[in-house]
N, C-alpha and C positions, 0 to 999 in steps of 0.2 A: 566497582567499575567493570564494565562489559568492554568485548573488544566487537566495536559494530562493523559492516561493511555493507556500505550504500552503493549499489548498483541504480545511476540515474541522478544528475544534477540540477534537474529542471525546478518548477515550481516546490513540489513535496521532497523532493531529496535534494534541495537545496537546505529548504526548512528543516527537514529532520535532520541532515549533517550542524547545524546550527545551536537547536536544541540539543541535541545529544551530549555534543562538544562542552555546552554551557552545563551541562550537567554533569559531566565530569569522565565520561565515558572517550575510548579510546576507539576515533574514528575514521577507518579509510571510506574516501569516496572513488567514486570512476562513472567513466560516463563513456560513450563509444566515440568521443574524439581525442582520447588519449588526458595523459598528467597532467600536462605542459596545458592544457584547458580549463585545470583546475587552480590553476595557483591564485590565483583572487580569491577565491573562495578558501583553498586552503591557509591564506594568510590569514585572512579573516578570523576563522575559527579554530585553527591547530589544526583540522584535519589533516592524513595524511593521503596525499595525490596518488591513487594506482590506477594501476592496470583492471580490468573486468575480473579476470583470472587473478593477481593478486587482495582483489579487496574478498575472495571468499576464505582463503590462505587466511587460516589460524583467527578468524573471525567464530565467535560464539553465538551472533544474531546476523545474518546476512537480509540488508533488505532491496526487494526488484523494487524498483517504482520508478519503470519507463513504461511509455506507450504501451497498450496491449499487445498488440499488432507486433511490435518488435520483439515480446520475450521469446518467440518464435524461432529468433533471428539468432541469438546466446548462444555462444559452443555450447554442442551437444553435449561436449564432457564434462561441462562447470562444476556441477556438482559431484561426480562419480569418486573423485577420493574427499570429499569429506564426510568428516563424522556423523555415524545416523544421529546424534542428537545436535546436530546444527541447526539452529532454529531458523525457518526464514521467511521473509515476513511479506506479504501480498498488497500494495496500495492502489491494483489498476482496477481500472474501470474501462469496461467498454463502450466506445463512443464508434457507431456503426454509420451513421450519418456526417459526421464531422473528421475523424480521422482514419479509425480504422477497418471501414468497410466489411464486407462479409466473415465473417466467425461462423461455418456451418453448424459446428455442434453447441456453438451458444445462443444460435436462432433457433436452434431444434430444441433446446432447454435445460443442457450443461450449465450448471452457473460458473461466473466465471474464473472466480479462484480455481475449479474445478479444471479449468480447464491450463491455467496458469501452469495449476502441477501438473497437470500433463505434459506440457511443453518441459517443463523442467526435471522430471522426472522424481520431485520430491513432494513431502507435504508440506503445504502452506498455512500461515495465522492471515487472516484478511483484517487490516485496518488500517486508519487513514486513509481512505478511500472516499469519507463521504465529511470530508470539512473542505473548507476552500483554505489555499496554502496559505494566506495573510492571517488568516482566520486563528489556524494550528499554532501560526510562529507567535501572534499577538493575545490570544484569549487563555491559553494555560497560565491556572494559576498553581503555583508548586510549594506557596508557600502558606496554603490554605487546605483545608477539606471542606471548602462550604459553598454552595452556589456556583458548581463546577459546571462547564460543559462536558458532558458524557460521549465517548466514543467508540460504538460498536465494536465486536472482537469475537472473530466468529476461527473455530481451526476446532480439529478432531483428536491431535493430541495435546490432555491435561496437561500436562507439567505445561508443555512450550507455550499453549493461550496462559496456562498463570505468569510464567514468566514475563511474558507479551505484557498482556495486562498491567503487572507489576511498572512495566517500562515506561507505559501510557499514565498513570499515575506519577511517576517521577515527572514528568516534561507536566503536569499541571493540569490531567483531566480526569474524568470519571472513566472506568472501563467498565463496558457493561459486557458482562459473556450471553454474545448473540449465538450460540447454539454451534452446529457441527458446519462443517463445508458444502454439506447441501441443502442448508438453510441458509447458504448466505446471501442467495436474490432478496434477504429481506431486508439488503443491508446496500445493494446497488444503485444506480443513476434510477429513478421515477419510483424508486420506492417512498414512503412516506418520511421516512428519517432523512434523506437524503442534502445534504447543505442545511441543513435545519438548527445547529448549533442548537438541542436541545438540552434537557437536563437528564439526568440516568431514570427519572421516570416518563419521561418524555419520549427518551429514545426506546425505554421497553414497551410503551404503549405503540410508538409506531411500529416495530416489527412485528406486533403484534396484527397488526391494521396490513401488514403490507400484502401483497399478491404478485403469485409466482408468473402470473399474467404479461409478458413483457409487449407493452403498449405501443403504437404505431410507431411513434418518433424518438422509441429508441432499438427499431430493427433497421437491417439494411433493405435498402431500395436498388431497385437495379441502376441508380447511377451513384449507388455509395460508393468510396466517400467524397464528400465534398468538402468543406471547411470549417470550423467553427465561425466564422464569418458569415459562411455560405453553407449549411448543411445540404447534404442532395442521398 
């Protein structure tokens, strides 16, 4: 048993407070409208409702997965007293047309975990990034090793991706090691593995295929952003 702590309630850190829980794992979540926002959620699952600042508090896997745009937003100190082998774990994506408009050093070719740790001031494991949340909560199989979906796993330090990995195997899929942090545009929105729910040879064939090339419609426009509705 891990002690998790999920920064972010939405789609994916709804999902992985869920999984986690059902896997036996010891989970606070937080999200930036306070506890008292959590409590559905934590009845649900056993999670325990914190604070931002509380859910990295004696946590062994801390994971961001809000908006891009907002990890910006974090106390600056979040991380500054914990343990350098805190493991923590990257699931954004940047959406430049839809929500989070201009990223200067992600348009200039930062990937964007890269840049994640930047804002945070630590290193990051990038996954869960490129499944859709129904998808993650519904298609892990945990009680099989066979005709798994595969999910990319890209970080620079060994032990924390094996760990990572290891974790992505418990909730029911394949982990596949997608290489260092600045290989992980192969693992982004318009890459080829991307929503693709493939199988661990599928997904090493697309990152193979993919290009560091970031395509029209997913840079910002001078009237980003607009809405996933409405991109502009």
């Amino acid at each position: 048993m891990s002690k998790i702590g999920i920064i972010g309630s939405g789609n994916i850190g709804g999902t992985l407070t869920r999984l986690f829980t059902k896997a036996g794992h010891d989970v606070a979540v937080a999200n930036s409208r306070g506890p008292s926002s959590l409590q559905d959620l934590a009845n649900e699952t056993g999670a325990s409702p914190v604070t931002i600042t509380q859910a990295v508090q004696d946590s062994e896997i801390v994971v961001v997965t809000i908006p891009m745009i907002a990890v910006a937003s974090l106390p600056k100190d979040l991380f500054s007293n914990a343990p350098a082998d805190l493991i923590v774990i990257d699931t954004s994506n940047y959406y430049p047309q839809h929500r989070d408009g201009l990223i200067v050093e992600v348009e200039a070719g930062m990937t964007e975990s890269a840049w994640v740790e930047q804002q945070l001031g630590r290193p990051v494991i990038k996954v869960f990034n490129s499944i859709l949340a129904d998808h993650l909560l519904n298609m892990g199989k945990p009680d099989t090793r066979t005709n798994l979906v595969a999910l990319a796993v890209a970080g620079d330090d060994v032990k924390a991706k094996t760990a990572v990995m290891h974790l992505v195997e418990e909730i029911g899929f394949e982990a596949v090691d997608a290489g260092s942090i600045a290989q992980s545009w192969r693992q982004q929105p318009g890459s080829p593995g991307y929503l693709k729910d493939y199988d661990a040879a599928g997904v090493r064939k697309a990152l193979s295929e993919a290009s560091q090339e970031r395509t029209p419609e997913w840079r910002a426009t001078v009237n980003s952003p607009g809405t996933f509705e409405s991109p502009a």
